[in-house]
N, C-alpha and C positions, 0 to 999 in steps of 0.2 A: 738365749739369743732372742732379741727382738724380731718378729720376721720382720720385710721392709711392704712399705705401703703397695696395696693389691697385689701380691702373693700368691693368691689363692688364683685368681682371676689371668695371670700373665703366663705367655705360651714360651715357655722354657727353648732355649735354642742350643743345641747338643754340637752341633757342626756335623752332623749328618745330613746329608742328601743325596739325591738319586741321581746314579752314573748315568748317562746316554751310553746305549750298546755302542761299541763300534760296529761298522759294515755298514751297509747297504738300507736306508732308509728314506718314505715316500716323505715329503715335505710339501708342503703347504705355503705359495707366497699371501704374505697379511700386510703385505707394504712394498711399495717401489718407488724409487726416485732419483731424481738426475740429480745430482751434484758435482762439487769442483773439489778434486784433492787437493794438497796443500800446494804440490807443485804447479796447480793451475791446470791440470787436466779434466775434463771428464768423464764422468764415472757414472754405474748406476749402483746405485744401494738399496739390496730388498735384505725384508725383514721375514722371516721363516717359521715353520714350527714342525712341527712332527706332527705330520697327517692320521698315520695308521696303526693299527697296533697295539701293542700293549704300553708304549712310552707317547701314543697319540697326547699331545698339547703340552709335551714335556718343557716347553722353555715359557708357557704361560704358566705353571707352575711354579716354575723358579723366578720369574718375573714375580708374582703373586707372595712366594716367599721373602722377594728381596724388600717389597713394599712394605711389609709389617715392621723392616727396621730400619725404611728411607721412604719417606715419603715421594722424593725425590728421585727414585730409582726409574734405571732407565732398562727398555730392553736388553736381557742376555746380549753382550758383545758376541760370543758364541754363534747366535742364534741372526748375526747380520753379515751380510754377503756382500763386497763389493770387485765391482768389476769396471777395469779402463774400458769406455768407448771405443778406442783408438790405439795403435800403436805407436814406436816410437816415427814412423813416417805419413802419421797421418791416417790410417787404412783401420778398417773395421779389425777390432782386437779379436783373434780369433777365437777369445774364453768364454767374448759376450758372446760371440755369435752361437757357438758352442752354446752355451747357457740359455739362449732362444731357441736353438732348435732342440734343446733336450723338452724346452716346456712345452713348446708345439706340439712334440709327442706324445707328451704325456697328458693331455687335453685335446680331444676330440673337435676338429672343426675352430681352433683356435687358431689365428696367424697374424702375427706381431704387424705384417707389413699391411694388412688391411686395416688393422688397429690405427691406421695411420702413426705407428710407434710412438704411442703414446702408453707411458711405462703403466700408468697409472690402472689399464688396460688387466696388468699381468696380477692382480688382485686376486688371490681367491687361485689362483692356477696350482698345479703338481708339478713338481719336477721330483727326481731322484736324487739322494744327497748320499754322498759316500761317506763314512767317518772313518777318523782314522786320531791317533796320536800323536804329540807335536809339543817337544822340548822348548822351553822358554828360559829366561834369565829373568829372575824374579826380582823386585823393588831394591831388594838387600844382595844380588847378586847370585844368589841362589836358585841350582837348575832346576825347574820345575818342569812337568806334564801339563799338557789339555786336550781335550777331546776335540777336533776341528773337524771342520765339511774340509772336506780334500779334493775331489772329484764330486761333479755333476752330469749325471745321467737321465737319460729317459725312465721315468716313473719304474715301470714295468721290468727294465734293465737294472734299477737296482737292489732290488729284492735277491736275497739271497744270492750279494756280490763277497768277492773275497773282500777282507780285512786291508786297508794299506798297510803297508811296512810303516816301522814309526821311521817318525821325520827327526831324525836327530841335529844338535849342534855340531858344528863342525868338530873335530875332535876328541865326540864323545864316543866311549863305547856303547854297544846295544843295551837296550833297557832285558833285564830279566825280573824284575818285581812285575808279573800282570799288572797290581793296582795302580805303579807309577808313581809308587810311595817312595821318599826318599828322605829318609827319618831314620835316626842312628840313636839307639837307644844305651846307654850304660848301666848295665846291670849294679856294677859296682858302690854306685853312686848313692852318697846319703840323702836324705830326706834335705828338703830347704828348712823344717823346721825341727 
């Protein structure tokens, strides 16, 4: 066999990478901003990482990984958070607000409303991010797993939080694979060559 050009040189990709624990984890806002969802509302969208610990800057990591085979890669979807302004009558959404006072307390001498609520402001702040598991319908129709922020807590509050229940599809039963693997193997089956 011919090898193929730089070979030697080129960083093999196995399709391994590193899980995010579920629970209770310190996160780090590296981005904020106001946006309009599609339906015309607004929203704020902060971009995240994992502050502490042993998985600290776990989704710049994967950012970093995604870059070697897209130039074009964009932040972990994972790893961005958005939230309605507003409800459906207008009134402060109670998740932002929630989600302001969780970072207020998790940063010492911080206050959004002196900030003149300017998003821009929450750069660099802590909050607590809870993970949890969360069924999806994948491209081909296929039920998939992911690792999602679930809840938002005060920094301190979510250190050593329980586990979410996983979020299931409607009329699924409960996952029993930990890894959220869903892969059916035939022993039986001959080789393709």
């Amino acid at each position: 066999m011919n090898m193929p050009k730089n070979y030697s040189d080129t960083q093999g990709a196995t399709g391994e990478y590193e899980k995010l624990e579920l629970g209770g984890q310190v996160c780090k806002i590296i981005g904020a901003k106001e946006e309009t969802s599609s339906k015309g509302n607004k929203m704020l969208v902060v971009a995240f990482d994992i502050a502490e610990g042993e998985q600290k800057d776990f989704f710049n990591r994967r950012f970093e990984e995604l870059k070697q085979f897209n130039a074009d890669a964009k932040w972990p979807n994972g790893a961005i958070h958005r939230l309605m302004l507003e409800d459906t009558e207008g009134n402060c959404n109670k998740f932002f607000k929630g989600f302001i006072t969780s970072v207020e307390a998790s940063n010492k001498g911080y206050n959004f409303e002196t900030s003149k609520y300017d998003e821009k402001t929450l750069k660099g702040k802590l909050f607590g991010g809870i993970f949890g598991r969360e069924q999806y319908l994948g491209q081909m129709g296929e039920i998939k797993i992911s690792t999602k922020l679930r809840f938002i807590r005060a920094a301190d509050k979510a250190k050593g939080a329980e586990i979410p229940e996983d979020k299931l599809l409607p009329g699924q039963p409960s996952l029993t694979n930990a890894g959220g693997e869903y892969i059916t193997i035939d022993d039986n089956a001959d080789l393709p060559f």
